[in-house]
C-alpha positions as a printed Julia matrix, in Angstrom:
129×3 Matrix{Float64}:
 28.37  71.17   -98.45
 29.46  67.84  -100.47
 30.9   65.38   -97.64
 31.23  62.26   -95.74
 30.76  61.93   -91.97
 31.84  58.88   -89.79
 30.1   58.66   -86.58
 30.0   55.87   -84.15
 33.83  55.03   -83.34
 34.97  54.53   -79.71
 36.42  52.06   -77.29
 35.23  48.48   -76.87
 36.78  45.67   -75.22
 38.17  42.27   -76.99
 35.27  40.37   -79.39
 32.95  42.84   -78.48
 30.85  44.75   -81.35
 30.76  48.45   -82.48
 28.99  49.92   -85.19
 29.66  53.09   -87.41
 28.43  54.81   -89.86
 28.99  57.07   -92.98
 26.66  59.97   -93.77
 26.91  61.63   -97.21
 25.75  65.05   -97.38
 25.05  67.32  -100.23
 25.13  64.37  -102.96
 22.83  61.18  -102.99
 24.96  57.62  -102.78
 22.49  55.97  -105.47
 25.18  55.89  -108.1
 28.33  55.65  -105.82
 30.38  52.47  -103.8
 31.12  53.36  -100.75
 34.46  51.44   -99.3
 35.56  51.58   -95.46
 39.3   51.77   -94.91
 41.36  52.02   -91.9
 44.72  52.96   -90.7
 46.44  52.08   -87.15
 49.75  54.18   -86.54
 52.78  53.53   -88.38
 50.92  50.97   -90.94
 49.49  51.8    -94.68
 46.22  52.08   -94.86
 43.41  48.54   -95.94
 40.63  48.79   -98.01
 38.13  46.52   -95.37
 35.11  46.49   -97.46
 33.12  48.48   -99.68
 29.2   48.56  -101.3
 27.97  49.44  -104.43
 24.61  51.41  -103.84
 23.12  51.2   -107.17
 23.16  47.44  -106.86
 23.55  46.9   -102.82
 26.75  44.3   -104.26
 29.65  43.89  -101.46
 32.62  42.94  -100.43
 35.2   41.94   -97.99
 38.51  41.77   -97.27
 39.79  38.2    -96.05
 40.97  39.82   -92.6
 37.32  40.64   -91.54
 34.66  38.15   -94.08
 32.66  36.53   -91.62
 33.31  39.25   -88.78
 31.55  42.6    -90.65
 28.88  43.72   -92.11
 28.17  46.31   -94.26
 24.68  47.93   -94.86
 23.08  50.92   -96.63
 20.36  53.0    -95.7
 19.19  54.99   -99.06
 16.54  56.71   -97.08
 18.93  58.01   -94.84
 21.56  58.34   -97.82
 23.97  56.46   -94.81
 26.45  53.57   -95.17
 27.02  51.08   -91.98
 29.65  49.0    -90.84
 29.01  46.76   -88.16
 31.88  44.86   -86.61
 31.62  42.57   -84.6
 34.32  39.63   -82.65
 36.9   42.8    -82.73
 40.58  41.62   -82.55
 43.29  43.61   -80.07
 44.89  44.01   -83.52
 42.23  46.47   -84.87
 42.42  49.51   -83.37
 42.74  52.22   -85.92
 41.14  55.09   -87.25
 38.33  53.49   -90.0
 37.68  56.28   -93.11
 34.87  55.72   -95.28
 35.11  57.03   -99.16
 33.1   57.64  -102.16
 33.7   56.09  -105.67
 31.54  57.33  -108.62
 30.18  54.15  -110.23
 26.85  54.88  -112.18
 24.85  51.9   -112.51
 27.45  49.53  -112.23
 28.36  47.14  -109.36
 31.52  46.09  -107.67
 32.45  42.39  -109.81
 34.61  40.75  -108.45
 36.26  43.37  -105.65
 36.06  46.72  -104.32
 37.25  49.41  -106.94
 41.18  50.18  -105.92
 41.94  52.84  -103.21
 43.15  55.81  -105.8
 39.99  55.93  -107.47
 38.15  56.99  -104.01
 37.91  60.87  -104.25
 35.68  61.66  -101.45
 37.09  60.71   -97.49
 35.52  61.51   -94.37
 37.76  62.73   -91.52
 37.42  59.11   -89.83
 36.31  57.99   -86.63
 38.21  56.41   -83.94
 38.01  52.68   -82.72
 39.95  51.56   -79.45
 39.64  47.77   -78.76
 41.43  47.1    -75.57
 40.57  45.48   -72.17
């Protein structure tokens, strides 16, 4: 079965650190960006950062540079997010997505959100004392 699993949400406490993860399954992420999003209730959902696998190229958006990381694993054909110094203002569900880009990288930005095809069903991250 083609799909993307998130794994790795739950509750943490103010400027603590979570990490999670996106598992493709039944296609290989060599030739694909993979871009986290998230929603919070009531608010549209923001493209947070996104990697190119065929050339490992990132990037960020301004609310989280410096904060998150994002990593690939092509062994494990996984995507990571790591997220650290998390803000009260964060909690949301986080999605990750698959964008067909051959050998191409990112440029300047992640590709825009209509051209992801492939979501996973998200994962859940609380961030309350």
């Amino acid at each position: 079965q083609v799909q993307l699993v998130e794994s790795g949400g739950g509750l943490v406490q103010p400027g603590e650190s979570l990490t999670i993860s996106c598992a493709a399954s039944g296609f290989v992420l060599d030739d694909y960006a993979i871009g986290w999003f998230r929603q919070a209730p009531g608010k549209e959902r923001e493209g947070i950062s996104c990697i190119a696998n065929s050339d490992g190229s990132t990037y960020y958006a301004d609310s989280v540079k410096g904060r998150f990381t994002i990593s690939r694993d092509i062994a494990k054909n996984t995507v990571s997010l790591q997220m650290n110094s998390l803000k009260p203002e964060e909690p949301a569900v986080y999605y990750c997505a698959s964008d067909y880009l051959g050998d191409y990288g990112l440029g300047q930005t992640c590709p825009p959100q209509y051209e992801f095809d492939r979501w996973g069903q998200g994962t859940q991250v609380t961030v309350s004392s």
